[in-house]
N, C-alpha and C positions, 0 to 999 in steps of 0.2 A: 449586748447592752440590755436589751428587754428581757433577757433570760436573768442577768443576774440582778435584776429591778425582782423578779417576781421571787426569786432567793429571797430578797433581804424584804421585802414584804410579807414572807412566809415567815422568815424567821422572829419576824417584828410577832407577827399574829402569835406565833407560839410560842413568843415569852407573854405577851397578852395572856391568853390562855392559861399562862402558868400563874399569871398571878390572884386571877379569879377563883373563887371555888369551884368548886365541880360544878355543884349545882347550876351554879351562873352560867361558866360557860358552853355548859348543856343548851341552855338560855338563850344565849347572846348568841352560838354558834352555830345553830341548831341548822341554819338557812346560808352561811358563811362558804360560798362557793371553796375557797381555799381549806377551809377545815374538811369539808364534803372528799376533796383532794387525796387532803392528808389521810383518813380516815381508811380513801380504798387502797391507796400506798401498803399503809400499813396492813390493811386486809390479803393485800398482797403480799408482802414479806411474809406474813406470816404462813401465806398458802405454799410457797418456797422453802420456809423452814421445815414443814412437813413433808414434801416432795422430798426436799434433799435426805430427809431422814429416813425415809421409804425407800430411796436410793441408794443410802450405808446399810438399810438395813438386807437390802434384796442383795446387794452385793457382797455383805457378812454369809450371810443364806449362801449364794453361791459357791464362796469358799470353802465352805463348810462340806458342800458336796464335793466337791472335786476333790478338797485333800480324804475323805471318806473312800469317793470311787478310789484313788490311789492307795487306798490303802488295803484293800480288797485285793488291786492290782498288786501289789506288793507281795500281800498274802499266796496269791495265785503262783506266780514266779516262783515263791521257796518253797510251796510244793512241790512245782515241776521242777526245781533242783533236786528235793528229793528223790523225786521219778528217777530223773535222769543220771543221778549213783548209783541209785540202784540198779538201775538197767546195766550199767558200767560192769558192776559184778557179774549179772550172767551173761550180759555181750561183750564180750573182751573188743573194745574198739581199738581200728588197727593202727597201726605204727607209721609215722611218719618217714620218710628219707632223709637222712642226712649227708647223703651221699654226696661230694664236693663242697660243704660244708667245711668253712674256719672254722675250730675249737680250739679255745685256749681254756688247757688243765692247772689249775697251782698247785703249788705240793703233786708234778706228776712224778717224783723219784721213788715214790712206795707207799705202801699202803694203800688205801683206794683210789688215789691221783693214779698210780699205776693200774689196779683193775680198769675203772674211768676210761684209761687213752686205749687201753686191750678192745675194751666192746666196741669204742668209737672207730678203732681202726676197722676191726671186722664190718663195719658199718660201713668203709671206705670213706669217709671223712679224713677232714686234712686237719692234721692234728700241731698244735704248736703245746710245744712243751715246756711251763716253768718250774723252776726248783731252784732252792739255796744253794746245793750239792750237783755240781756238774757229774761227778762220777756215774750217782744211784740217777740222775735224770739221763745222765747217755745212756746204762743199763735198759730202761724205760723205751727207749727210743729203738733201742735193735733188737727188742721185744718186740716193739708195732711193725719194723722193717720184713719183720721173721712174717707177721701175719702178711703183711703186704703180698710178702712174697710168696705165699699161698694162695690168694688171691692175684698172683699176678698170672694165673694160667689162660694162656688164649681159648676165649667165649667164640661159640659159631652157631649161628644159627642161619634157619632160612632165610635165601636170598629172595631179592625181588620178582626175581624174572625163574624163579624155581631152583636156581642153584645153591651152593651152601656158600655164606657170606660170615667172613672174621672180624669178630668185632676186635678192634687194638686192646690191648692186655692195659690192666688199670696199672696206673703211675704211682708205685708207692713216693707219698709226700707227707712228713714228720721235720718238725722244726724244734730245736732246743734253745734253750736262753736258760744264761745264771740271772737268776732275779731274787734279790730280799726282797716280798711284799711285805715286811714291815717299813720298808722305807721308800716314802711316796716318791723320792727323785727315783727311785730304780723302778719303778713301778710306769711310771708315768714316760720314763725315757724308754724301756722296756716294749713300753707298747708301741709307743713312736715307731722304732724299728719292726715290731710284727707287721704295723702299716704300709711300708718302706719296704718290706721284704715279701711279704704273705699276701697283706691288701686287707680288707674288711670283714672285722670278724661276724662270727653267725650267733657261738654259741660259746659264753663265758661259763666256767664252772668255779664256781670261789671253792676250794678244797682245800687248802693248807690251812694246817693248824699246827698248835704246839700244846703242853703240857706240862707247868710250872712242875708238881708232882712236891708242893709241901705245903703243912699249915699254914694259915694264914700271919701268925706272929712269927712264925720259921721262916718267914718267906722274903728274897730280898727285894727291895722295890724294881728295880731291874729288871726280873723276872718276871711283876706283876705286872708291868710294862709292856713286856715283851708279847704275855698273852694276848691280855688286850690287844696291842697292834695287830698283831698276827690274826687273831681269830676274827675282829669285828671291825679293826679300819680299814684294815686291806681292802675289805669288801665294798668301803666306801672309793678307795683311789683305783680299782679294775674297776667300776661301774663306770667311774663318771671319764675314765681312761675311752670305753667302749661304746657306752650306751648313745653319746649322740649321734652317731655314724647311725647306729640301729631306730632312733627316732625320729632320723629322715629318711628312711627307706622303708618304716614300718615292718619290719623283719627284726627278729632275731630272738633268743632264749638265753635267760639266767636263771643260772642253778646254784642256789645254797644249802652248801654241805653244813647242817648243822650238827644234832646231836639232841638227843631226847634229854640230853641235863639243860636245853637252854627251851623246856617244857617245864618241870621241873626237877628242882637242883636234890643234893645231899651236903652232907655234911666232909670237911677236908680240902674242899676245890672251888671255894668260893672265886678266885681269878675266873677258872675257866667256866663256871657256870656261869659267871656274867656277861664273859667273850659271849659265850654262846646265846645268852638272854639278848643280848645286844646285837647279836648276829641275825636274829630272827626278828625282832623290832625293827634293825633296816628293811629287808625282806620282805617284811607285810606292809608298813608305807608305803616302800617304791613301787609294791602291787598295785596300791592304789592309787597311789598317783598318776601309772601308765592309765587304770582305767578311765578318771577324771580326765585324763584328756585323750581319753578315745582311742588309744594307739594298740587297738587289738591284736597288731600281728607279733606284738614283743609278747611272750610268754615268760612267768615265771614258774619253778617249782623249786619247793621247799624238802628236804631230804632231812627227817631225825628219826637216827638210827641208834636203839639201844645199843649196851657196849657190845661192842663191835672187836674179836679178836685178832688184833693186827699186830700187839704189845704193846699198845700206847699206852693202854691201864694194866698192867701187868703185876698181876696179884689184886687184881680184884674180887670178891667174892660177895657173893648176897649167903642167906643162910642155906645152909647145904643139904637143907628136907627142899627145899623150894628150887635151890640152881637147876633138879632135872629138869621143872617145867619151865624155867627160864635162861637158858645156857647164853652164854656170849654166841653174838653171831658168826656167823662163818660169813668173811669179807666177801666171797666171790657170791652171796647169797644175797648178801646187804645191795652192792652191785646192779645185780641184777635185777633186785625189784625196783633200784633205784629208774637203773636204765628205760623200763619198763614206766613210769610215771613220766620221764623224762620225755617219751617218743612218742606218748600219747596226750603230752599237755596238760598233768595231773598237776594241779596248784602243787599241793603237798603227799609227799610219803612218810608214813609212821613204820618202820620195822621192829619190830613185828605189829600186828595189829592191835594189840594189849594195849600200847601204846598212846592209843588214842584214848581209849579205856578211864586209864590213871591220869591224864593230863583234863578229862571231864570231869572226873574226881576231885582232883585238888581245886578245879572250879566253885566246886559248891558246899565241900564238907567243913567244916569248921579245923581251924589248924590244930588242935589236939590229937580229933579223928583223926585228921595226915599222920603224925607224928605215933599214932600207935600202930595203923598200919605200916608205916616205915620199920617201926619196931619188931614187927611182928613175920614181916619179910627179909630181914637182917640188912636191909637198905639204909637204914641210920650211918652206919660207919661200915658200909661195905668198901669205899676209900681208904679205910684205916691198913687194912694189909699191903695196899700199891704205897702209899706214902712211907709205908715202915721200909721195905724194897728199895724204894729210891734213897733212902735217908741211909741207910746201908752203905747202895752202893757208891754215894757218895763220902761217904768215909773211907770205905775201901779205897775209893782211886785217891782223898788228900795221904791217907795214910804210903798208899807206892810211891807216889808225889815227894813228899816227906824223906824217904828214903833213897 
């Protein structure tokens, strides 16, 4: 009651106030306990207002240093990244086991799905095997039995108590499955059963691919289809088939087999340069994604291998002053370096190392500059002779068809 008397007596006084001049209520107020009141009020607000602003400002100032120190700290780090690649090259850091390791290969009926499950078995890894073609994936599979069985000779070493102790001769174990990974129900039921059969896998390799092998206006949508699934969805239904198992155990490794056309492309094979663009854009997200949430024990690596001689480009050719210094790789070569990035936890492999080179290049040079070094390397239309080939033997076989 007497608080809000002295309210409305205040408020009374300072419309008073308001209605005198300055001068006056200089005058009249001068001695006015209630104005005297008002007066340190306001002397106070206003001593507040400053405070608080000294306040945003010391706390701007702070900010200011810490995103600074961090960014020093920042700087500090990608040096010692640098260090530590480089150290990489003259210390070869060693290889990891994967010795009772699940691996599941796609595309392991041939070409490098088949190099792939050869190293891994030498490895003693437990290998599960997919492919379209049950024939060329059982081939694959009595190839790893064959290693197994090399490695199946009984180990002795010293015993405890000084005698000579046998260790049990290793278990060759190799799984097959006919799997379309263009189609997510095969894919998805596919895995179910490795679960079911195998148990939890370690290490995914996305590895199948396919090969439209025509122009773009020659080309049937079907096909274009086909790529794409094949080379860039798949990789999205064996992730998400595998990966949660692996992100509540914090263990496991995926490997995408990419291709330096999905670095950059040429001309002819727009399908599969985009599979493969697309294939490496999943790739480097889900990198980051495992790291945004901490899960460092999943490793990924990224595998682009120039062409690679397996037949899949078959009549490929760059200009032929240049091929000596740039030859298709030899698969058991591409492989091995792969293997090799693979056991040591390497984000990415470039084969050859040129590789890296031209994909820094096309980074920064203006696209004409691209476009005359393509020219000038016969990389513009080094597709055009695999395309002529295919286009060929596709007539050849409507034509026996025909008859």
């Amino acid at each position: 009651m007497l608080w809000s008397c002295l309210r409305l007596f205040r408020h009374f006084c300072v419309r008073a106030l308001l209605a005198f001049p300055a001068c006056t209520v200089i005058q009249v107020c001068r001695f006015n306990p209630t104005f005297i009141l008002c007066k340190q009020v306001a002397r106070g607000k206003h001593f507040l207002r400053v405070f608080c602003s000294l306040l945003e400002l010391t706390e701007s100032l702070v900010k200011m240093m810490i995103i600074i120190a961090e960014f020093f700290v920042v700087i500090l780090k990608v040096l010692w990244a640098f260090v530590t690649a480089g150290a990489k090259w003259v210390v070869r850091p060693k290889e990891k086991s994967v010795a009772g390791q699940v691996c599941v290969i796609t595309g392991a009926g041939s070409g490098l799905g088949r190099l792939f499950a050869k190293e891994f078995a030498r490895r003693r890894a437990i290998l599960v095997l997919w492919d379209i073609n049950s024939q060329s994936n059982e081939e694959t599979a009595e190839m790893v039995r064959q290693i197994y069985h090399e490695l199946d000779a009984p180990i002795t070493k010293n015993g405890s108590v000084g005698g000579v102790e046998e260790v049990p001769p290793f278990q060759p174990q190799v799984y097959t499955y006919v799997c379309d990974v263009g189609k997510r129900e095969s894919v998805y039921s596919t895995a179910e059963k490795v679960r079911r059969e195998v148990g939890e896998v370690d290490i995914l390799i996305n590895n199948a691919g396919v090969v439209s092998g025509h122009h773009l206006l020659e080309c049937p949508d079907e096909l274009i289809e086909r790529t794409m699934v094949v080379n860039c969805h798949a990789h999205f239904w064996t992730t998400k088939a595998f990966l949660p198992k692996m992100l509540e155990l914090n263990h496991g490794h995926i490997v995408t087999v990419a291709s330096s056309l999905g670095l950059f492309s040429t001309a002819g094979v727009e399908d599969y340069c985009a599979s493969k663009f697309g294939a490496i854009g999943f790739h480097e997200s889900l990198s980051h994604e495992l790291k945004a949430s901490e899960k460092d024990g999943i490793n990924m690596t990224l595998v682009c291998p120039y062409l690679v001689d397996t037949g899949m480009f078959k009549g490929c050719r760059i200009r032929k002053e240049i091929e000596p210094f740039l030859p298709p790789l030899k698969p058991e070569f591409c492989v091995k370096q792969a293997m090799r990035a693979i056991l040591t936890d390497q984000p990415m492999i470039c084969t050859p190392r040129i590789v890296y080179m031209v994909n820094f290049m096309k980074s920064i040079l203006p696209f004409e500059a691209i476009v005359c070094m393509y020219r000038f390397l016969g990389a513009d239309k080094c597709m055009y002779p695999f395309l002529a080939q295919r286009k060929e033997a596709m007539n050849n076989n409507e034509a026996k068809n025909g008859i």
